[in-house]
N, C-alpha and C positions, 0 to 999 in steps of 0.2 A: 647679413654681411657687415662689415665694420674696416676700418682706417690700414689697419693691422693685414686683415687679410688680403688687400691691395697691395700691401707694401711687399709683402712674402712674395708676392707673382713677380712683382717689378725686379725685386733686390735679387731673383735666382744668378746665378752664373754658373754655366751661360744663360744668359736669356733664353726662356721659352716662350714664344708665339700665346696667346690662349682670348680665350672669347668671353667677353661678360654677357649671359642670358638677361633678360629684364623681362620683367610682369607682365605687360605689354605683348610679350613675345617677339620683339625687336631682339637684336643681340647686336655686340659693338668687338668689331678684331682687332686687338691690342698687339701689334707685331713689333713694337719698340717700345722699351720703356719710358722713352720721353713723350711718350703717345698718350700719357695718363698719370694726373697727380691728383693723388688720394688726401681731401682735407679732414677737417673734424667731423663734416653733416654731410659731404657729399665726395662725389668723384668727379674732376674735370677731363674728358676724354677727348682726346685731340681727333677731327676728321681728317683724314687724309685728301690731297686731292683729287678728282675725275681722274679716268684712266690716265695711263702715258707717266705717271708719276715712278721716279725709280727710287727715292729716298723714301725709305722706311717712316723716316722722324718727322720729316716735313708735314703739316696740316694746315687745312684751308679755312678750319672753322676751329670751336670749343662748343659742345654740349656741358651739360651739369646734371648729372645721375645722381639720388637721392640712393644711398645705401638699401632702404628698405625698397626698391626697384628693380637691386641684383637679387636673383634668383640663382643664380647658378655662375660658378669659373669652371673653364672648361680648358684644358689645350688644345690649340690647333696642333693638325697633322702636320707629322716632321716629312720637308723633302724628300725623296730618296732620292740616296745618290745612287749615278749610274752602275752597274758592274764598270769593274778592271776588264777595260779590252775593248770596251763598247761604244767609246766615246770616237764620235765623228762616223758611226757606220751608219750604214742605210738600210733598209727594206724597201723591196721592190715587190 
């Protein structure tokens, strides 16, 4: 993995959600672009914080991911929206 291919994930529009895999088999969800800046030797990835949090961009900490540690980009699954008609109905 390298500089370049972080940047590709960030710079999409619209923004796509997606997950960085690592060696470790940890993985880290990048659902804002300001959630992750890609330098020369490494990636700085924003954590978000504990539940209850509703800004995207906001984080509580910074890790530092060594490129040779990304394994895999992945996207997260897209929302779906409700059907036309559906919104506000119940099951019983």
């Amino acid at each position: 993995m390298n500089q370049e291919s972080i940047f590709k994930w960030t710079r999409r529009n619209p923004f796509r959600p997606f997950r960085l895999r690592l060696t470790g088999g940890s993985t880290h969800e990048i659902r804002h672009p300001d959630m992750v800046l890609p330098t020369r030797h490494e990636v700085a990835v924003g954590v978000p914080p504990g539940r209850g949090g509703s800004d995207p961009s906001m984080i509580d900490e910074l890790i530092f991911v060594s490129y040779f540690h990304i394994m895999e980009i992945e996207p997260l699954p897209q929302p779906t929206q409700p059907a036309a008609g559906t919104e506000g109905s119940e099951r019983g």
